[in-house]
N, C-alpha and C positions, 0 to 999 in steps of 0.2 A: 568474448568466447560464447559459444551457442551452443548445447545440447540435446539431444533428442529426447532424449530420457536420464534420469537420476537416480542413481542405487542408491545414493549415500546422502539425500538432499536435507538440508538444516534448513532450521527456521528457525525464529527469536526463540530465545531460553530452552535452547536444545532440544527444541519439537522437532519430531522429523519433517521432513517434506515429503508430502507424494509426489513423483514426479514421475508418472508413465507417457508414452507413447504419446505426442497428439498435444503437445502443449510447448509453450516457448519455454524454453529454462537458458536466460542469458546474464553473465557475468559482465560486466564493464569497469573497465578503469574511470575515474573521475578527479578531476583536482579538488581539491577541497577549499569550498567557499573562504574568506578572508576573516569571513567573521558570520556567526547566526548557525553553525557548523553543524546546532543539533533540529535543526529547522531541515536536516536536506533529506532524510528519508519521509518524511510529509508533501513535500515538495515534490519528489519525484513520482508519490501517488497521486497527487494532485493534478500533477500535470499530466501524465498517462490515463486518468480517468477523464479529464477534458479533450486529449489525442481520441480516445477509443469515443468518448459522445459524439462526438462532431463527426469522426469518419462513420461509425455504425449507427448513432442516431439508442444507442445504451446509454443512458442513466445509470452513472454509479456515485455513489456514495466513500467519505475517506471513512476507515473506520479506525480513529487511533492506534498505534502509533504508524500504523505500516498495510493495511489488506483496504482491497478495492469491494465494497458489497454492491451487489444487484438487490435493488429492494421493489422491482417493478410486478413481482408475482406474490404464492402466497407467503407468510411466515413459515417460518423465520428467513431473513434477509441470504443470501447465499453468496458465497466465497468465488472472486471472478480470480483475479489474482494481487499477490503478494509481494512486499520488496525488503531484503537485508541488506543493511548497509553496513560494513565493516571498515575500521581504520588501518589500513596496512602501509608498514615501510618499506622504502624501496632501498636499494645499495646506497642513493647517495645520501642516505639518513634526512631525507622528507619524507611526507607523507603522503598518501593520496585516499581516495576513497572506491571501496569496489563494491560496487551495489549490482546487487543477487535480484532480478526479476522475473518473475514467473507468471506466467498468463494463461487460463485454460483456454483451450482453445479449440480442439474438437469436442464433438458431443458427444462420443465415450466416454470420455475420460470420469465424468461422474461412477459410470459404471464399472471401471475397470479398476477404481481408487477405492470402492467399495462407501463412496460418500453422498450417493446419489440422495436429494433431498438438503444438500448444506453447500454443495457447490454448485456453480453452474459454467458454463461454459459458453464463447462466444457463437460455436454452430450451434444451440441450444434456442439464440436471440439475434442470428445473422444470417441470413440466405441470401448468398451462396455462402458454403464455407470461405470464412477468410486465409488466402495463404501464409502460411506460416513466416514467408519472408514479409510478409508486408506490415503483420503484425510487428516482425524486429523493427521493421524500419520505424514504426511509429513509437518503440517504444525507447530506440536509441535516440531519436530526435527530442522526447519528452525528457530524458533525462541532460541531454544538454540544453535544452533550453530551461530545465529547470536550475542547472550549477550556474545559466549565465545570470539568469534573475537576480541570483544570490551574490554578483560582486558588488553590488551598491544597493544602496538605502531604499531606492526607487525601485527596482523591481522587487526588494525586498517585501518592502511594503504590500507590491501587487501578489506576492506568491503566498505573506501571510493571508491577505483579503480571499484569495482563492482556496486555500486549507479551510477559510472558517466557510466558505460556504458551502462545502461540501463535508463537513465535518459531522458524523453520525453519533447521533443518540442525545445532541442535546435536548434537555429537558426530561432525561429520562433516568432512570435509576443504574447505578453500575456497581458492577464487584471488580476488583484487582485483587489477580493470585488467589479465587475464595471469597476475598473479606469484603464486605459491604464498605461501599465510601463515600455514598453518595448521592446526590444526582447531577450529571454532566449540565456546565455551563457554557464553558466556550475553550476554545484552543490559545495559550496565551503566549506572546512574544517569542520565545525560546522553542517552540512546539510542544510546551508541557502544557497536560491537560485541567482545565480548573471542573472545580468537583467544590459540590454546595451540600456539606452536611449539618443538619439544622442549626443554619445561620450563620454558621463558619467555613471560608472557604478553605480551600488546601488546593497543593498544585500537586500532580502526580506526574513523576518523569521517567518512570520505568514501569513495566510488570505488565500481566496478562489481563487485560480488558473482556468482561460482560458484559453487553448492557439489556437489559431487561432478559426478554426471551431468545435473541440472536445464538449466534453460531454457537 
């Protein structure tokens, strides 16, 4: 499912979304990996941040646990777009997964979200404007080819190796929710983040991610 725009759009820990005019807002069903389950909303940015390089020639960055950053201008790094990923049941009491993607995509949309300077958008770092459909198509293609990764060990492997390389702020200092925790190491197994506070690590698997001066 595809929308134009979002009155009512969520994001992780009940932030809202902006969601005007001029930007992809797509819903998809997906089956859910067999195993590595909380690995899929990393995966899916990983892989739409390697779709969107290759066809635009954007450098983006993963920023835990879910947003794509542009970090090719000045500071602070800026918000290209976002993914939620929800557990939902179907009638015949399986499961599957429906991940929420959102992509800016005209060069309004800064302006009209009132966030100009934290977001950015692909007509912003793309001429011509990219059409809307094309961006879907690249960003339904990344999300299945990210669930197919996820049925065995081997693509496994390869979807973890691709999280950590685009995996933002290691080496840097971060807050979750507020609290200092740290400084980011690397992205571990499960897609939890590992975090080096003097001399002890700790893994963190939820919460709202700073890291240094960013978004």
């Amino acid at each position: 499912m595809v929308a134009g725009r979002q009155t009512q759009g969520r994001g992780r820990l009940g932030h809202a979304w902006v969601s005007p005019a001029g930007g992809l807002y797509l819903s998809i069903v997906l089956p859910l990996p067999p195993a590595h389950e909380s690995l899929l909303p990393l995966a899916l940015g990983a892989r739409l941040a390697q779709e969107i390089e290759v066809r635009y020639a954007v450098p983006l960055v993963l920023k835990w646990p879910n947003d794509l950053l542009w970090v090719g201008g000045d500071p602070p790094p800026r918000k290209l777009a976002g993914i939620l990923v929800d557990r939902v049941p179907t009638p015949s009491e399986t499961w599957v997964a429906v991940a929420g993607m959102g992509v800016n995509v005209s060069s309004q949309l800064p302006l009209l979200s009132g966030l100009a300077g934290r977001v950015v958008s692909l007509g912003d770092l793309v001429t011509p404007l990219p059409p809307l459909a094309e961006v879907e198509e690249l960003a339904v293609g990344a999300a299945e080819e990210a669930v197919a990764a996820l049925r065995d060990e081997a693509g496994t492997q390869d979807i973890r190796a691709l999280c950590r390389r685009r995996l933002y702020g290691v080496g840097r200092k971060a807050t979750v929710d507020g609290a200092p925790v740290g400084t980011i190491e690397s992205l571990g197994d499960e897609g939890e983040l590992w975090v080096n506070r003097g001399g002890e690590r700790m893994a963190i698997r939820a919460g709202d991610l700073r890291v240094d001066d960013d978004l």
